[in-house]
N, C-alpha and C positions, 0 to 999 in steps of 0.2 A: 723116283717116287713109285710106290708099287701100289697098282691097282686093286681095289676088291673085286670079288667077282659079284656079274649083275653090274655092276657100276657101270656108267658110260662117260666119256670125256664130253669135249665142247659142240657135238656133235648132237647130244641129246638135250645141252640146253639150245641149241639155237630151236631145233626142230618145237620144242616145247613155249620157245618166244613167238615163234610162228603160227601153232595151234592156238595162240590165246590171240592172236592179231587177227586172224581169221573170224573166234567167237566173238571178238569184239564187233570188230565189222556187220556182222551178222544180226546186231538189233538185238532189241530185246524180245524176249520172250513172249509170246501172245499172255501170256499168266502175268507174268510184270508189268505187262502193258495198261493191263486191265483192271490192278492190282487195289486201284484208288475211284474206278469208277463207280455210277449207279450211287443209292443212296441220297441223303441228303445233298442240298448244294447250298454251297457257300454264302451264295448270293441271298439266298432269302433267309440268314439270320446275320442281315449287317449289321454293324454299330460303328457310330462316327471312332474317326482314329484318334488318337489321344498322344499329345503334343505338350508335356513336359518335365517338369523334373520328379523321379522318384525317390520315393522314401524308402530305407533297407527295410528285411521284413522287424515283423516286431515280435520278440521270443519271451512276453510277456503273459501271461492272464492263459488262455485256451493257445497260444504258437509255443509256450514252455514246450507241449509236450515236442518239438521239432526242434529243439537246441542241438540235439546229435549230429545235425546235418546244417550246421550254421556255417562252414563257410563256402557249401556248394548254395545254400540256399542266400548270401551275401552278395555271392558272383551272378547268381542267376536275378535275382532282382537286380543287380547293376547293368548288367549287359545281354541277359537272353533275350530272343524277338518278342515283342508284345503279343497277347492273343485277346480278343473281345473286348479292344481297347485299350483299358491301362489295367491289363493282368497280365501275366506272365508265367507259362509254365514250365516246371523245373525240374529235370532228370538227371539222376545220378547212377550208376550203375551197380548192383548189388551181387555179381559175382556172374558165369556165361551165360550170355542170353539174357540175363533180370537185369531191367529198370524199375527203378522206385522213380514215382513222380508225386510233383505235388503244385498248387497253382496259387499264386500269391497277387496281391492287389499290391500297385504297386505307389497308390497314393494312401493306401492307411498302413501297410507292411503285414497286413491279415495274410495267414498262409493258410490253406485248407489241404488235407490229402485227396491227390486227383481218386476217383474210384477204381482204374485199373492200374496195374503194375505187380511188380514181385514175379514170385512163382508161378503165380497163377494165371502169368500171361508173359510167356515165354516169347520172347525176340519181339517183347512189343514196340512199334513203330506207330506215330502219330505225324496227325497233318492239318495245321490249324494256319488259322491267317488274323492278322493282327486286324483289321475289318469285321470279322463273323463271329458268332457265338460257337459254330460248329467246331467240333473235332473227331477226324476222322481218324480210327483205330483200326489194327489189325497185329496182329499175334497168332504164332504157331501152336496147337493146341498140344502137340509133341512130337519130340524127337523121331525119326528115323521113317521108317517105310509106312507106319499109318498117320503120319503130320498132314493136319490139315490148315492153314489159313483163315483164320476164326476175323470176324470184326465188328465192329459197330460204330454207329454215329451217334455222338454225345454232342446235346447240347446244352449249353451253360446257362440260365435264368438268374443267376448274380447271387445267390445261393446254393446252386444246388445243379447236378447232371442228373436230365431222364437223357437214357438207351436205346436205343434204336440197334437190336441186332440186326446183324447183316449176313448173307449167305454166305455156308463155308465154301471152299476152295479148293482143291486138289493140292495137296503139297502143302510144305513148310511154306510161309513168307516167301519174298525173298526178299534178303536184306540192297539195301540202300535204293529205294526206291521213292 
């Protein structure tokens, strides 16, 4: 087998399983840590939890306009985690970095489009609890050395999200947090 040049043998992947054994160990990052703090809390917009059967959405009357996205929007009313009781919200992903979302009832199959996603909220991440009204948002405002960590706390009123921004952040996101 002939080698390229610059190439290395098993020698450069052990040392490279090893640097990442290392960063793992090492914790997260003060930024990631923090990443979900401050802001609203959970606890003061509970709602009892909701305990039974759901209805698929319904792409009838005002959901037509969401028939494109009928069988992410089928699976996610069937099996995504509940939020603010018996709703359910639903992401799909729209190419790198974009999620499309959208939050559906899941005892009348009403879908609404959530207010953030797409473009215009790059690598966005959410955090919601099937107990709270809250949902906690954050997304990278852009790519590369001027990204910053944009967020907000939304909360649901059974109509409708007001915003609550939240301070930017040094840096992109970081994902899976």
């Amino acid at each position: 087998m002939q080698r390229r040049p610059g190439v290395t043998g098993r020698r450069s992947l052990s040392a490279s399983i090893g640097a990442a054994i290392a960063w793992l160990a090492a914790g997260p990052c003060p930024a990631q840590a923090s990443i979900w703090e401050g802001g609203q809390r959970f606890e003061a917009h509970a709602v009892p939890a909701w305990h039974g059967a759901r209805r698929p959405p319904n792409f009838a009357g005002a959901g037509r306009q969401f028939r494109f996205m009928r069988t992410r929007l089928r699976a996610g009313f069937a099996s995504d985690p509940l939020y603010a009781g018996h709703w359910v919200i639903v992401q799909a992903g729209c190419g790198a970095g974009c999620v499309s979302v959208w939050i559906g009832d899941v005892t009348t199959g009403r879908i609404i489009r959530f207010p953030l996603g797409g473009e215009d909220n790059y690598t966005l991440q959410l955090h919601y609890r099937p107990t709270s009204r809250l949902v906690k948002a954050r997304w990278s405002t852009s790519a590369g050395d001027d990204a910053r960590c944009a967020g907000a706390d939304l909360i649901w009123n059974g109509r409708a999200f007001t915003q609550t921004p939240l301070p930017l952040l040094p840096g992109a996101c970081p994902w899976g947090e």
